[in-house]
N, C-alpha and C positions, 0 to 999 in steps of 0.2 A: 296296435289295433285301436280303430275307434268305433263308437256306436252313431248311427243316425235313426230317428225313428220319425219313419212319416205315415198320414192320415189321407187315402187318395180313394176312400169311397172301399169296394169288396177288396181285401185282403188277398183272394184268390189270384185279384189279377194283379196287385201290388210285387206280392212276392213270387210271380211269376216274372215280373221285368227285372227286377233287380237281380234274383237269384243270378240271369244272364248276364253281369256285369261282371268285367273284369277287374279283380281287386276286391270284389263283395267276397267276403269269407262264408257269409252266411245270409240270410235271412229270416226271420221264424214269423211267421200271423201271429194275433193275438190282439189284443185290447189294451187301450189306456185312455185316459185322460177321463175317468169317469167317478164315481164315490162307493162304490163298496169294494169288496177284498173278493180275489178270484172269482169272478165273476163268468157265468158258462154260456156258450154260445145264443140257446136258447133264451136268456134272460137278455141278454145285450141287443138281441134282433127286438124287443117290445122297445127300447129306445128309453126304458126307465129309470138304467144304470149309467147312464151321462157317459159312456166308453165310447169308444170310436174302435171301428177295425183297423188296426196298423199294419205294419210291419217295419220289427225293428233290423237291423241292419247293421252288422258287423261287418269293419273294412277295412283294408288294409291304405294307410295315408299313402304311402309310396305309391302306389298301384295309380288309385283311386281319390280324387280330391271330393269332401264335400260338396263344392260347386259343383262338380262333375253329378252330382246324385241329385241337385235342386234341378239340375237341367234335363235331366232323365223325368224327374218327379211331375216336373210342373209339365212339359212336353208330353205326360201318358197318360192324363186325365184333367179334365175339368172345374178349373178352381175358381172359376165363377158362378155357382152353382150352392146356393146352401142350403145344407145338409142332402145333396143330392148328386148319384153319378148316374147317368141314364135312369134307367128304371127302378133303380138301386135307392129309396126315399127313409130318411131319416135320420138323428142325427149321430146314429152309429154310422155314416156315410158322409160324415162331413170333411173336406178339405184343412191338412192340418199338419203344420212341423213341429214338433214335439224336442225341442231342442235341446242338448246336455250342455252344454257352454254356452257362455256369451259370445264367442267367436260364431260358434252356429249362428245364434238369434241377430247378431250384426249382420252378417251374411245373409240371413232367410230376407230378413226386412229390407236391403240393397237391391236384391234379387228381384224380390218382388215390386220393389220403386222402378229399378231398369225395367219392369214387363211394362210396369205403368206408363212410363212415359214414354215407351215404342210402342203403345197400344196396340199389343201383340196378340190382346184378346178385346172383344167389342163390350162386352158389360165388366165391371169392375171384379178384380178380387176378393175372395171371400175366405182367402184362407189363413185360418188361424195360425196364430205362434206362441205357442205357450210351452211355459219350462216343461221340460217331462221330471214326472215322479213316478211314477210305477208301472212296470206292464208286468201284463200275465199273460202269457203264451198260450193261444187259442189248444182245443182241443188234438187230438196224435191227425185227426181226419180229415183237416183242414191243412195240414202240413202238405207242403207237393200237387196240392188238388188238380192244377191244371194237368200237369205232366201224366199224373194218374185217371184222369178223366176226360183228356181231351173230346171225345165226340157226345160227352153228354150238352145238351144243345144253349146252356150258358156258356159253357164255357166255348164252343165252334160258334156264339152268335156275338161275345163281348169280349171276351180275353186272345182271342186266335189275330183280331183285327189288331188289338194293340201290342202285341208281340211282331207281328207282323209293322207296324208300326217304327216299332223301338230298333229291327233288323233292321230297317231303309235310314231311320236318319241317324241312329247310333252306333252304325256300323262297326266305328273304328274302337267302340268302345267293350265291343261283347269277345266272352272268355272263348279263345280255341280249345278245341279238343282235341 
């Protein structure tokens, strides 16, 4: 198993795409890349505690490559955009791979040179890559949220379209049941 932990703006809707990967063992929301220790939702939405909402990602390599999750990542949200995903402003919302090897961070920076030079997106890249050193796993309430909340009207106006999304072009990639 390996871990990958990425930065793509609400959590909500992060770990709602991937959880639908085939090979993802897991998922969990939560925070990194900011300066203090366990840090709670409420504190990290003022933008004080330098955290970003993640979601880190447990995977299985057999199943599931690395690349296969940069291409899901960067294909589900906005990474021209800083500290910003739709409506979604600040920089708990920033674009951002959180890397645990150097094979990641080789691969994030390739990845992201390839988008650069198929200008695959019309403004420039904004997404960070910096080592990961700590996360702490968001609140029990934030776990699952879409799946448990579907028709509250964030989640049927922002995460329904990007699932819907990930279903059309990642087809071959999502877990049967």
């Amino acid at each position: 198993m390996a871990l990958a932990t990425f930065a793509g703006g609400c959590f909500w809707c992060t770990e709602t795409l991937f959880t639908r990967l085939d090979g993802v063992i897991d998922a969990i929301p939560g925070y990194t890349g900011g300066h203090i220790k366990n840090p709670a939702y409420r504190e990290v939405c003022t933008g004080r505690t330098g955290h970003a909402e993640c979601v880190q990602i447990t995977f299985d390599e057999a199943v599931i490559s690395f690349q296969t999750l940069l291409e899901v990542f960067f294909d589900t949200h906005d990474p021209t955009t800083l500290n910003r995903q739709g409506n979604d402003v600040g920089t708990q919302y920033r674009s951002g791979v959180f890397y645990h090897t150097e094979e990641q961070k080789e691969m994030t920076q390739n990845f992201i040179a390839d988008l650069e030079e198929q200008q695959t997106f019309s403004n420039p890249i904004v997404t960070e890559i910096t080592a990961f050193e700590e996360f702490y796993a968001a609140e029990i309430e934030h776990k699952d949220y879409f799946n448990l909340n579907k028709n509250q009207p964030y989640c049927a106006a922002v995460i329904s379209p990007k699932v819907k999304k990930l279903l059309t072009k990642h087809s071959s990639k999502i877990k049967t049941l």
